[in-house]
Backbone as XML, in Angstrom:
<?xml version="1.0"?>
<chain id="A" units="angstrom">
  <residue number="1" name="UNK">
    <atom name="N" x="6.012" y="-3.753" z="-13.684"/>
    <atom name="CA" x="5.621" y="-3.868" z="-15.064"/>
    <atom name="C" x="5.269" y="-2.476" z="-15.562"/>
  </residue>
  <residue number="2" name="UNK">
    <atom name="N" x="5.976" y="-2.212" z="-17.018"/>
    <atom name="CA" x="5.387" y="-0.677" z="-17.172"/>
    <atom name="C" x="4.223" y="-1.296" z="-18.524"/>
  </residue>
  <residue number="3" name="UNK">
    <atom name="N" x="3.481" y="-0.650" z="-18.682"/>
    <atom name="CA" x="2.406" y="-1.229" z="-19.691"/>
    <atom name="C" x="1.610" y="0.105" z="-19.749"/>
  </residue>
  <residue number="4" name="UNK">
    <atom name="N" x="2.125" y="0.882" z="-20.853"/>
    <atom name="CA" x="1.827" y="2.334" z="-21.091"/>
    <atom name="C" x="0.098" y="1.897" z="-21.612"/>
  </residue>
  <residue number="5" name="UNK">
    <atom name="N" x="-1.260" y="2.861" z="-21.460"/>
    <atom name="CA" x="-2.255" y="3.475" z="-22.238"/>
    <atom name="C" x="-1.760" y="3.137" z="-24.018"/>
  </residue>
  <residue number="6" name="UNK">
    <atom name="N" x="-1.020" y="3.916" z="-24.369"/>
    <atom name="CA" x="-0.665" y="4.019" z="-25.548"/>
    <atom name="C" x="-0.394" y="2.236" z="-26.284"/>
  </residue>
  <residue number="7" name="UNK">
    <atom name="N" x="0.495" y="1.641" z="-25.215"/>
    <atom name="CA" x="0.801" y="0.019" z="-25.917"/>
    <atom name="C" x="-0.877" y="-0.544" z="-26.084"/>
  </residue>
  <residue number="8" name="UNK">
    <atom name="N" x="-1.921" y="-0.695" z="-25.032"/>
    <atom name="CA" x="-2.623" y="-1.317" z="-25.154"/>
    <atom name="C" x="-3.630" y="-0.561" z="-26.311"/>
  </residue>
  <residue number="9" name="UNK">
    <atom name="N" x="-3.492" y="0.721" z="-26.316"/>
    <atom name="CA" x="-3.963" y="1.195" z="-27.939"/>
    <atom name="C" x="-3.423" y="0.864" z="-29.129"/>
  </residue>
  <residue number="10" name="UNK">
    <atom name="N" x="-2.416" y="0.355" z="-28.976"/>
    <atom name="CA" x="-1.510" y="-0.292" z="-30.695"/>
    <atom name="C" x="-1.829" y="-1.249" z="-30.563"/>
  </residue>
  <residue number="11" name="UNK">
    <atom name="N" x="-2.478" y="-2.238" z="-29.730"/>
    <atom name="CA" x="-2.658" y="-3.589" z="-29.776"/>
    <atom name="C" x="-4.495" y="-3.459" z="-29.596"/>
  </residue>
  <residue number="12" name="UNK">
    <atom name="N" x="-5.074" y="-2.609" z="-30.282"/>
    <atom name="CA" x="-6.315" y="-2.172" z="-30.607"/>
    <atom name="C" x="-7.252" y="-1.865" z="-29.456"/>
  </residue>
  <residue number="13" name="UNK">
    <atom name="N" x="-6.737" y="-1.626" z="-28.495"/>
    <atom name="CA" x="-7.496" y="-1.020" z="-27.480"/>
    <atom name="C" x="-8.039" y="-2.488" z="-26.366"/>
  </residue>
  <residue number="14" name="UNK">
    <atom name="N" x="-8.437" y="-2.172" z="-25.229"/>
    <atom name="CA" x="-8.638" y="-2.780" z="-23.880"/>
    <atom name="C" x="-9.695" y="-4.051" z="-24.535"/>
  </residue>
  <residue number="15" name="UNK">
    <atom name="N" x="-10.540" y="-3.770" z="-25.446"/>
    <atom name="CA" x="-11.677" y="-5.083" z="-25.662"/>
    <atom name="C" x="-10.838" y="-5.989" z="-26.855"/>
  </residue>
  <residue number="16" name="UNK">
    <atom name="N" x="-10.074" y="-5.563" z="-27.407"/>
    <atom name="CA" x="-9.466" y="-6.329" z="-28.567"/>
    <atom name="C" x="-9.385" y="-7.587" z="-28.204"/>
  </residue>
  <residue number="17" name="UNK">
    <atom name="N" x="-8.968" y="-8.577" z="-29.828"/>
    <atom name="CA" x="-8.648" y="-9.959" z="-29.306"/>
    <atom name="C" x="-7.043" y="-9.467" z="-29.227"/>
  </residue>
  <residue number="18" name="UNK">
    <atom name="N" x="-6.551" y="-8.945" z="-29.738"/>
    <atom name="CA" x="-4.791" y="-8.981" z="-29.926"/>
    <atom name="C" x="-4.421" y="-8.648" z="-27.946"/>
  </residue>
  <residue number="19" name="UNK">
    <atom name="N" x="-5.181" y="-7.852" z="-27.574"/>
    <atom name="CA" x="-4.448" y="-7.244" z="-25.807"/>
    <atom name="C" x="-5.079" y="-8.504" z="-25.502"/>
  </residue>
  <residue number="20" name="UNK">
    <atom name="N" x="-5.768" y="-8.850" z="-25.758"/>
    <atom name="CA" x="-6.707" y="-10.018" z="-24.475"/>
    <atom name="C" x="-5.274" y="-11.384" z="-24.658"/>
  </residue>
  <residue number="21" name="UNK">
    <atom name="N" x="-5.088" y="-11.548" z="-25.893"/>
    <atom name="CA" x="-4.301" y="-12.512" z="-26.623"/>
    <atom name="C" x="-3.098" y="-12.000" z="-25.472"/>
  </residue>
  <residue number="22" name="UNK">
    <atom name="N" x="-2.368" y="-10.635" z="-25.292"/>
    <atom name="CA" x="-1.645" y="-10.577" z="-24.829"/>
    <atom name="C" x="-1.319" y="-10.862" z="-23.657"/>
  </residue>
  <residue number="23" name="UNK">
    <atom name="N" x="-2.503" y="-10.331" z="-22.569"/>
    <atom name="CA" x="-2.971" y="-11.243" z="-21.448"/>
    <atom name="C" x="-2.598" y="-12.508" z="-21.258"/>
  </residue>
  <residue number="24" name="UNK">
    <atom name="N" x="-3.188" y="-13.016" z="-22.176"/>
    <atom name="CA" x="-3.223" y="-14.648" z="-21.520"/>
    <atom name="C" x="-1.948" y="-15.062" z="-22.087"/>
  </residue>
  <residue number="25" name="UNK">
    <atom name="N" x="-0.975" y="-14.540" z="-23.042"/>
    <atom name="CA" x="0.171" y="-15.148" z="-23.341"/>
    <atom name="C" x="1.125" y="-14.491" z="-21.927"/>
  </residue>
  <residue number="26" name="UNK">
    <atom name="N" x="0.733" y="-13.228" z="-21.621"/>
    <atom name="CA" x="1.341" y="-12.711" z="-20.332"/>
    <atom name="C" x="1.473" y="-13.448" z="-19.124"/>
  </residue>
  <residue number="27" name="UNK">
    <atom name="N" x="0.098" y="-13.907" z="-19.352"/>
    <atom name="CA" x="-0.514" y="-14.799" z="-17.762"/>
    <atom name="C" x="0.323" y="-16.393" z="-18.083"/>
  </residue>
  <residue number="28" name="UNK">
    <atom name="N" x="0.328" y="-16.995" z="-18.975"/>
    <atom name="CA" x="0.954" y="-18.218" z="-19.192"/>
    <atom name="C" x="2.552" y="-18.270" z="-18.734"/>
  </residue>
  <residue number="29" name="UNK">
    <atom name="N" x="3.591" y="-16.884" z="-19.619"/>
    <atom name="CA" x="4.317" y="-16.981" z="-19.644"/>
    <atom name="C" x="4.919" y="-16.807" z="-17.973"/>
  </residue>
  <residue number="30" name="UNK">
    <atom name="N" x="4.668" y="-16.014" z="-17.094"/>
    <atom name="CA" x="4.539" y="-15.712" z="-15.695"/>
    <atom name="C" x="4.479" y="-16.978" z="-15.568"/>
  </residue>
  <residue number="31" name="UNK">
    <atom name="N" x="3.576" y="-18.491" z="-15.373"/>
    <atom name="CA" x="2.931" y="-19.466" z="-14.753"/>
    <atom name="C" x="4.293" y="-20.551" z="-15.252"/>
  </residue>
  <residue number="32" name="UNK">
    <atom name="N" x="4.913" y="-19.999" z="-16.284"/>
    <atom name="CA" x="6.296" y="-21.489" z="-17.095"/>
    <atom name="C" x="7.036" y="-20.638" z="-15.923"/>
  </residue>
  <residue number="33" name="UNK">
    <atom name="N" x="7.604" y="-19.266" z="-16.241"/>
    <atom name="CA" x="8.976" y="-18.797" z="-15.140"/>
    <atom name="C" x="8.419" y="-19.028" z="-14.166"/>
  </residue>
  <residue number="34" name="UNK">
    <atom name="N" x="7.398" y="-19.353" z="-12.857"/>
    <atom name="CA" x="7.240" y="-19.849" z="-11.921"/>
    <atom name="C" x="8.084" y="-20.954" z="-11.715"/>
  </residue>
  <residue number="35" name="UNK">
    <atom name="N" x="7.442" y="-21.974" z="-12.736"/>
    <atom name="CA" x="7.565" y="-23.201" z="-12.759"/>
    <atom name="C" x="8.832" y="-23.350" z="-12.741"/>
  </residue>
  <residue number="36" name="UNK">
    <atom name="N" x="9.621" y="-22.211" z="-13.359"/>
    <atom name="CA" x="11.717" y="-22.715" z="-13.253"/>
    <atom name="C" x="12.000" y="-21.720" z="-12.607"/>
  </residue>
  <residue number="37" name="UNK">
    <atom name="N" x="11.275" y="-21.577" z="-11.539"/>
    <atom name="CA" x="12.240" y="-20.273" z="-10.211"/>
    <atom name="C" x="12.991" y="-20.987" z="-9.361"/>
  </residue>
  <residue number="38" name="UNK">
    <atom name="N" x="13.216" y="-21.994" z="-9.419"/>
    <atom name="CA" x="14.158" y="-22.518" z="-8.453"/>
    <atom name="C" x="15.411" y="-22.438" z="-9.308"/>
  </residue>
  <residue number="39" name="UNK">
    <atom name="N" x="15.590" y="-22.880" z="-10.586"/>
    <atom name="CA" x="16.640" y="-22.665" z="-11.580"/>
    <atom name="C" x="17.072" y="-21.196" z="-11.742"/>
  </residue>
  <residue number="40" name="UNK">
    <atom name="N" x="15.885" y="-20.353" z="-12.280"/>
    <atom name="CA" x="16.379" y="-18.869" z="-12.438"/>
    <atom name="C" x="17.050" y="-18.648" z="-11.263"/>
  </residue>
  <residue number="41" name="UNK">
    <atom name="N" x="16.316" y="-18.571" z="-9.545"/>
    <atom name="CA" x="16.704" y="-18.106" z="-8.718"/>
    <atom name="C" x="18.415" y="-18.464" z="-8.102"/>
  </residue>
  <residue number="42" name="UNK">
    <atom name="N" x="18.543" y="-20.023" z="-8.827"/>
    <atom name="CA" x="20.312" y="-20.468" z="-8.154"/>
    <atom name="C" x="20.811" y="-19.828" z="-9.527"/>
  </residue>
  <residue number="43" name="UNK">
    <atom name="N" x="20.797" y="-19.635" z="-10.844"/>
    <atom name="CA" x="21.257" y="-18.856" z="-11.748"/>
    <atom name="C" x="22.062" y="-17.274" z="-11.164"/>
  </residue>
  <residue number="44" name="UNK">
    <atom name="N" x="20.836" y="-16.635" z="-10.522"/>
    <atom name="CA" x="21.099" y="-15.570" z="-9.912"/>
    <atom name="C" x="21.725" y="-15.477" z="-8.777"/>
  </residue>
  <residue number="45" name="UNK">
    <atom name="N" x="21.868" y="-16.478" z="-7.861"/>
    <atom name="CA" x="22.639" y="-16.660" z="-6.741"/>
    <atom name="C" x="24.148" y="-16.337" z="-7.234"/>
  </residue>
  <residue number="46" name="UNK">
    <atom name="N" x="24.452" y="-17.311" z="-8.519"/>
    <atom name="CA" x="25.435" y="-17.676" z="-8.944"/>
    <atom name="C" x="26.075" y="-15.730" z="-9.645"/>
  </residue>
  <residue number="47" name="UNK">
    <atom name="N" x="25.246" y="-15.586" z="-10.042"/>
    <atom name="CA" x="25.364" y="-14.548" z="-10.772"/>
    <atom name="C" x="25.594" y="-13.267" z="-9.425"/>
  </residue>
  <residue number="48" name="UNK">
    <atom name="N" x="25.147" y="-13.299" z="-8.361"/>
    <atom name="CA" x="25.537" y="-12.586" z="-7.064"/>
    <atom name="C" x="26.935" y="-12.151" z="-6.985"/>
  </residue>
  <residue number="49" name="UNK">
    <atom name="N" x="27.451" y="-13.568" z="-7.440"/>
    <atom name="CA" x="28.807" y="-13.701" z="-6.283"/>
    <atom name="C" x="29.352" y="-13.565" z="-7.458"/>
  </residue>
  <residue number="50" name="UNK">
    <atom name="N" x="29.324" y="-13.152" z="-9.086"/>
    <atom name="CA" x="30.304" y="-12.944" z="-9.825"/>
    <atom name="C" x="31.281" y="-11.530" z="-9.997"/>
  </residue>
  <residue number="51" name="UNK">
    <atom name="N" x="30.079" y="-10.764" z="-9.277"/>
    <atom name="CA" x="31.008" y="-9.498" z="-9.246"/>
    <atom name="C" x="30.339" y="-8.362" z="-9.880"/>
  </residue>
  <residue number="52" name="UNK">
    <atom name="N" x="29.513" y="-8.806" z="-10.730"/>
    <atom name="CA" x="28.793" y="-8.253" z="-12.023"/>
    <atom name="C" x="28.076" y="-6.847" z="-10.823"/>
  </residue>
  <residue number="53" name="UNK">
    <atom name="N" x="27.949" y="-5.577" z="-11.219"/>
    <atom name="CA" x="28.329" y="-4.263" z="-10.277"/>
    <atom name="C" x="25.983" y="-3.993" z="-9.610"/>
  </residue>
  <residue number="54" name="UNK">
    <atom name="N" x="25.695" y="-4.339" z="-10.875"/>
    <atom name="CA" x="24.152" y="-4.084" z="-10.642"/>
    <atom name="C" x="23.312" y="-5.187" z="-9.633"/>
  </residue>
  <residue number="55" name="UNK">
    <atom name="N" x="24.052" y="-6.354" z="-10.134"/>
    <atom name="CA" x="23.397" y="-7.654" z="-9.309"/>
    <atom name="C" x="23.959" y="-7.076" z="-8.163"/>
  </residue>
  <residue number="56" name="UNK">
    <atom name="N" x="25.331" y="-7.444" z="-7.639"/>
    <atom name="CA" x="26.151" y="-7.634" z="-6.316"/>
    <atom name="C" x="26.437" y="-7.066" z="-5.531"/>
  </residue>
  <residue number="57" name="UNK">
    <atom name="N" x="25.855" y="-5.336" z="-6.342"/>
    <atom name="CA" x="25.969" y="-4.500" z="-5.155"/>
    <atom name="C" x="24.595" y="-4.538" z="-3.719"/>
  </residue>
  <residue number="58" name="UNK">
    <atom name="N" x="23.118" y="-5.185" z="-4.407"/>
    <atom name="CA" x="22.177" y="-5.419" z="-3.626"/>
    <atom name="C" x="22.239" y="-7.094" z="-3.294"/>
  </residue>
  <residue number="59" name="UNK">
    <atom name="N" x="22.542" y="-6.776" z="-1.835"/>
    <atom name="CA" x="22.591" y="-8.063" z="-1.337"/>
    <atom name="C" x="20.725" y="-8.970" z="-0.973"/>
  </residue>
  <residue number="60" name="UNK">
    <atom name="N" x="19.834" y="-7.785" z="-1.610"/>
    <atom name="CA" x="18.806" y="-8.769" z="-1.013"/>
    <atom name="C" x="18.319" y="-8.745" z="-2.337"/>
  </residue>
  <residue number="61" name="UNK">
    <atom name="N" x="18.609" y="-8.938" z="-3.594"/>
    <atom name="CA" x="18.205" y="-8.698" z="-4.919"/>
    <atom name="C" x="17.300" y="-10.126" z="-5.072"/>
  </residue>
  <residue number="62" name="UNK">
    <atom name="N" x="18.066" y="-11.032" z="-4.445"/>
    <atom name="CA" x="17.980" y="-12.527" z="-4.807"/>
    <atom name="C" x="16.673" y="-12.821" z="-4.516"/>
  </residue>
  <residue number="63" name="UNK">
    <atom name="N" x="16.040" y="-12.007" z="-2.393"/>
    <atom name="CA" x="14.932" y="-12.179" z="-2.136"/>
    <atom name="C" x="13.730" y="-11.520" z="-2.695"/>
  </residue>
  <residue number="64" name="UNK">
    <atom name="N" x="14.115" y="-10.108" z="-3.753"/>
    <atom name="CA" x="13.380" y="-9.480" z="-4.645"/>
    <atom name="C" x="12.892" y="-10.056" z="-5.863"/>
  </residue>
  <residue number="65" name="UNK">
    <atom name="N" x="13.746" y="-11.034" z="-6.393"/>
    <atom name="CA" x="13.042" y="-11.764" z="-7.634"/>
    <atom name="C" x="12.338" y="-12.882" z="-6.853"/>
  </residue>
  <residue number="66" name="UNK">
    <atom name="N" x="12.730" y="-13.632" z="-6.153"/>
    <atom name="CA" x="11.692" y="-14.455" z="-5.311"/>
    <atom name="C" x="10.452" y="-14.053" z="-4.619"/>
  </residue>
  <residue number="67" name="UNK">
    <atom name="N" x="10.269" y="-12.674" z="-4.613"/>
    <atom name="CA" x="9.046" y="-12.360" z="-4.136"/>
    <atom name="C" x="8.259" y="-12.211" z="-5.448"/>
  </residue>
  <residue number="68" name="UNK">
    <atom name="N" x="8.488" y="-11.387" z="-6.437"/>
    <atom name="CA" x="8.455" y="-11.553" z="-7.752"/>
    <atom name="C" x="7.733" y="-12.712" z="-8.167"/>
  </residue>
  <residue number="69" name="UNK">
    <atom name="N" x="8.389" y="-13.819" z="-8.243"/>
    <atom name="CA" x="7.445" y="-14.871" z="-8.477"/>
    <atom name="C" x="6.180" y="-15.191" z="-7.588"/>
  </residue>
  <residue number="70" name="UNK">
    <atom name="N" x="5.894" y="-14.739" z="-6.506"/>
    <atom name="CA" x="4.640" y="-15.299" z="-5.715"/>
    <atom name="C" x="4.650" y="-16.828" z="-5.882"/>
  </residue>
  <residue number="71" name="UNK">
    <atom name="N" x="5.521" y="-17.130" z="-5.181"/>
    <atom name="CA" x="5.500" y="-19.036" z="-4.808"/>
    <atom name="C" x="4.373" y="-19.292" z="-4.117"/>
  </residue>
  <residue number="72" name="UNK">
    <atom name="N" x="3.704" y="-18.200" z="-3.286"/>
    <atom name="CA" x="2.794" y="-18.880" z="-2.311"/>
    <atom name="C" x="1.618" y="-18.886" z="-2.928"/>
  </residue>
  <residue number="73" name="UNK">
    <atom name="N" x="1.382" y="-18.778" z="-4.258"/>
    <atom name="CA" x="0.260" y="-18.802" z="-5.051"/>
    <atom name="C" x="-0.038" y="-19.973" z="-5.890"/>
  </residue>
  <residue number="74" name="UNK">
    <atom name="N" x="-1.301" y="-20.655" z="-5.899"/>
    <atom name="CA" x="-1.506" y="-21.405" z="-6.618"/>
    <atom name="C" x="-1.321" y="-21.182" z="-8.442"/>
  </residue>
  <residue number="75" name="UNK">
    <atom name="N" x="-1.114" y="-21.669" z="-9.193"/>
    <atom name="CA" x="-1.397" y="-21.073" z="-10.674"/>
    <atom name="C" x="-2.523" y="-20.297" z="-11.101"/>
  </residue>
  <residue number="76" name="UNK">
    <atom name="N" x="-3.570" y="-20.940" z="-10.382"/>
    <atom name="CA" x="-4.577" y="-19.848" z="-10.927"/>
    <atom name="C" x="-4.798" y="-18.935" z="-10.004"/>
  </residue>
  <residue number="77" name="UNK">
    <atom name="N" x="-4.428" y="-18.576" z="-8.935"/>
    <atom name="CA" x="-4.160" y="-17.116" z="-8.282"/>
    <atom name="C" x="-3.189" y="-16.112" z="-9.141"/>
  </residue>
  <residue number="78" name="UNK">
    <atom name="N" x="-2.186" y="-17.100" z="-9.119"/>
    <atom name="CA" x="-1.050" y="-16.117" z="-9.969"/>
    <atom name="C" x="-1.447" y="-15.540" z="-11.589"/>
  </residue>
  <residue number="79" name="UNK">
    <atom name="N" x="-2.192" y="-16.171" z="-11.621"/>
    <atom name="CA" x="-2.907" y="-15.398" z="-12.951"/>
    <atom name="C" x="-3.780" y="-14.700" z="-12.833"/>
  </residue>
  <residue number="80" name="UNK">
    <atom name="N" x="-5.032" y="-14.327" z="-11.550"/>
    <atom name="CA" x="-5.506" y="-13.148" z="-10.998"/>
    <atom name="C" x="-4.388" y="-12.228" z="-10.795"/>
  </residue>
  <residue number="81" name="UNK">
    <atom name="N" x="-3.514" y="-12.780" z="-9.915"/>
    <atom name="CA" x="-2.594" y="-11.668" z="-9.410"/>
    <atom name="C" x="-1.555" y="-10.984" z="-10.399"/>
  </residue>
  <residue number="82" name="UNK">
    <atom name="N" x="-0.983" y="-11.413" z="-11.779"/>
    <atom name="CA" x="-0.593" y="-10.942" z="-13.096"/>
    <atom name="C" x="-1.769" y="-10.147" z="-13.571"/>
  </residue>
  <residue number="83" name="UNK">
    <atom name="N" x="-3.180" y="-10.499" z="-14.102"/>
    <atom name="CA" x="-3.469" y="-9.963" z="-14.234"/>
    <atom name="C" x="-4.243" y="-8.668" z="-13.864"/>
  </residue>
  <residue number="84" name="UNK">
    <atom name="N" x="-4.303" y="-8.409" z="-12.465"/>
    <atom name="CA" x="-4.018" y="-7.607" z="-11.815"/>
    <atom name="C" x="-3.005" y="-6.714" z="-11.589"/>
  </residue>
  <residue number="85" name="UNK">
    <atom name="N" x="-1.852" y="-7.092" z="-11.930"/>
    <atom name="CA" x="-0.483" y="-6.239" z="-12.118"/>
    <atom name="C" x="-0.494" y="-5.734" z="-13.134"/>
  </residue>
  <residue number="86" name="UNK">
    <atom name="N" x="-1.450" y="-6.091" z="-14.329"/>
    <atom name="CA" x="-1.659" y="-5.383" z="-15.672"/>
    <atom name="C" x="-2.856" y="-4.255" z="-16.217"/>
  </residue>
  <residue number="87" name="UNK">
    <atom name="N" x="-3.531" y="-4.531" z="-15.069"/>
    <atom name="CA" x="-4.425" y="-3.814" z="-15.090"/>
    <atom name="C" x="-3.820" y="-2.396" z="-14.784"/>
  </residue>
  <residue number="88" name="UNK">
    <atom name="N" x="-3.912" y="-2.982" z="-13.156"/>
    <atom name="CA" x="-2.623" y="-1.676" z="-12.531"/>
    <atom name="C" x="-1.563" y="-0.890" z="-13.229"/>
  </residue>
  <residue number="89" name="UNK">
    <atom name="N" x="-1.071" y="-1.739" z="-14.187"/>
    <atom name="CA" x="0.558" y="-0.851" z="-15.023"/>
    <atom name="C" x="-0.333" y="0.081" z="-15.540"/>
  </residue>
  <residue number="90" name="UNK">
    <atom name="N" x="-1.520" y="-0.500" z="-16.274"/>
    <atom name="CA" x="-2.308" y="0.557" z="-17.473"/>
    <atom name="C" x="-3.123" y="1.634" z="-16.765"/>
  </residue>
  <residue number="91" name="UNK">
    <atom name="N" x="-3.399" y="1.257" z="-15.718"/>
    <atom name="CA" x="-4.705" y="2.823" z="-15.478"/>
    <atom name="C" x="-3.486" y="3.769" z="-14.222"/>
  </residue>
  <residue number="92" name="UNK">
    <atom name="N" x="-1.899" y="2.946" z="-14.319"/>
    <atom name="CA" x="-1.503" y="3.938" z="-13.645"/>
    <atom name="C" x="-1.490" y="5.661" z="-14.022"/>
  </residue>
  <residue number="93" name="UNK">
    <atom name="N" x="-1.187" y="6.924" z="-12.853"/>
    <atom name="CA" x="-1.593" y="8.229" z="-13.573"/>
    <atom name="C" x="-0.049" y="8.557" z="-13.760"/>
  </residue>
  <residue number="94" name="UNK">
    <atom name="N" x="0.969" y="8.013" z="-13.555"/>
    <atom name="CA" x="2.171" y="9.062" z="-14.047"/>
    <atom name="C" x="3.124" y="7.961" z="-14.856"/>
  </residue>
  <residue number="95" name="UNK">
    <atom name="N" x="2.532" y="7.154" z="-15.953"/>
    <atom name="CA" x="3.808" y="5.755" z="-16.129"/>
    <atom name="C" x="4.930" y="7.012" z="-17.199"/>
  </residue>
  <residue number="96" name="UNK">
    <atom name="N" x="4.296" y="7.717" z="-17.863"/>
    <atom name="CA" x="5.618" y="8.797" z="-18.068"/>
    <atom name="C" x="6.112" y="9.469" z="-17.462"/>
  </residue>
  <residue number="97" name="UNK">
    <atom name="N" x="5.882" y="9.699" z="-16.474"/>
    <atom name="CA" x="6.744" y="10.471" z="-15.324"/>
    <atom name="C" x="7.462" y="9.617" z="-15.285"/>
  </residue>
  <residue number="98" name="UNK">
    <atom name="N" x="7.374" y="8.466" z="-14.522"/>
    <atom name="CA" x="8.294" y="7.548" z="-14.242"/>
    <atom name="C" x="9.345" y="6.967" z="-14.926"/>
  </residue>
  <residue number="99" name="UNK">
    <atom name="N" x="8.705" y="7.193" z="-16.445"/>
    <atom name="CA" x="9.936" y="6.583" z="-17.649"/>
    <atom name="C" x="10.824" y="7.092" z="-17.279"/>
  </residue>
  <residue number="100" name="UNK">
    <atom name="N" x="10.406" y="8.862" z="-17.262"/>
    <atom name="CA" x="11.144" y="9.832" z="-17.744"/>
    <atom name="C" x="12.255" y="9.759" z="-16.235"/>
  </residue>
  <residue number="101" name="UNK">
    <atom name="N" x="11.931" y="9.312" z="-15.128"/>
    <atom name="CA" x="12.660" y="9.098" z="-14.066"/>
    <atom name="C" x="13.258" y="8.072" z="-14.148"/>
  </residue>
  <residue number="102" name="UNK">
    <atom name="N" x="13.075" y="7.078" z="-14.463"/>
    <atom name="CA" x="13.922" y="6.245" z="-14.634"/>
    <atom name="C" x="15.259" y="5.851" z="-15.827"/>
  </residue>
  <residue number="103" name="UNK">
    <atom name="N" x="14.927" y="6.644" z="-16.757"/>
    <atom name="CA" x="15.773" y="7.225" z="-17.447"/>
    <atom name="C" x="16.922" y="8.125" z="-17.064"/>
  </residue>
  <residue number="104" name="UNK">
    <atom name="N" x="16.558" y="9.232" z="-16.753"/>
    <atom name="CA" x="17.374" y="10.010" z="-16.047"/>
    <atom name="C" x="18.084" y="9.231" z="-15.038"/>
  </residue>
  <residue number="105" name="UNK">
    <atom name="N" x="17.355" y="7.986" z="-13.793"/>
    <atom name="CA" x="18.648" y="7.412" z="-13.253"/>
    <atom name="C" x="19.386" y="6.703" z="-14.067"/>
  </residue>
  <residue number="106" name="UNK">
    <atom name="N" x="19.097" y="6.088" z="-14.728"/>
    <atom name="CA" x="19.677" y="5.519" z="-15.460"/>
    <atom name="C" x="20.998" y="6.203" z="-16.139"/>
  </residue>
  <residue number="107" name="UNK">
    <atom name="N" x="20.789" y="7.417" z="-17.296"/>
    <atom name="CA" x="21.822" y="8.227" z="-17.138"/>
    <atom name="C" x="22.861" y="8.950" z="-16.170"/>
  </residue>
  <residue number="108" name="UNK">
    <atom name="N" x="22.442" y="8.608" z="-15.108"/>
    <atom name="CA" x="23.641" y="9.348" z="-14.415"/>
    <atom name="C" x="23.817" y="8.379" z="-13.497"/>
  </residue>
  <residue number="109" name="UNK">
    <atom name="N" x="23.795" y="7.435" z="-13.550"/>
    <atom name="CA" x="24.807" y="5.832" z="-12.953"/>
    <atom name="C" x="25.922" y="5.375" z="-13.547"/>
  </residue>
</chain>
């Protein structure tokens, strides 16, 4: 998750109702795609074997979005553990470094 300093300042800073709002629409929306990872995940199976160059070249992509979801979590863990992943995006120290790296791969793929 990238979740720049700067986003949670346009959405009025860390105590606001609008970020908190965002949170819990964050934390909900995580807890529905749980709920259809068995669908997303044969979607993507399917989507493996089409050929498509980003999916099919990683053969363990499939077990990467399945970890992704944290199945072994109850709902309300997985909403500690989201919001914990959001905390983390925001007080990371280089999320522009990283844009700026991931950009650059991006351009020259």
């Amino acid at each position: 998750m990238k979740l720049c300093k700067e986003m949670v300042e346009a959405m009025g800073g860390a105590e606001s109702q609008y970020y908190t709002r965002f949170k819990s629409y964050s934390c909900e929306a995580y807890n529905i795609l749980r709920k259809s990872s068995n669908l997303i995940l044969n979607l993507f199976k399917l989507m493996e074997r089409s050929g498509i160059p980003d999916i099919s070249s990683d053969e363990s992509g499939g077990l990467k979005l399945q970890e992704k979801f944290r199945l072994d979590l109850d709902d309300e863990e997985a909403i500690h553990f989201f919001q914990d992943l959001i905390n983390e995006s925001v007080s990371a120290l280089f999320p522009e470094m990283v844009e700026t790296i991931h950009r650059w791969a991006q351009y020259w793929r």
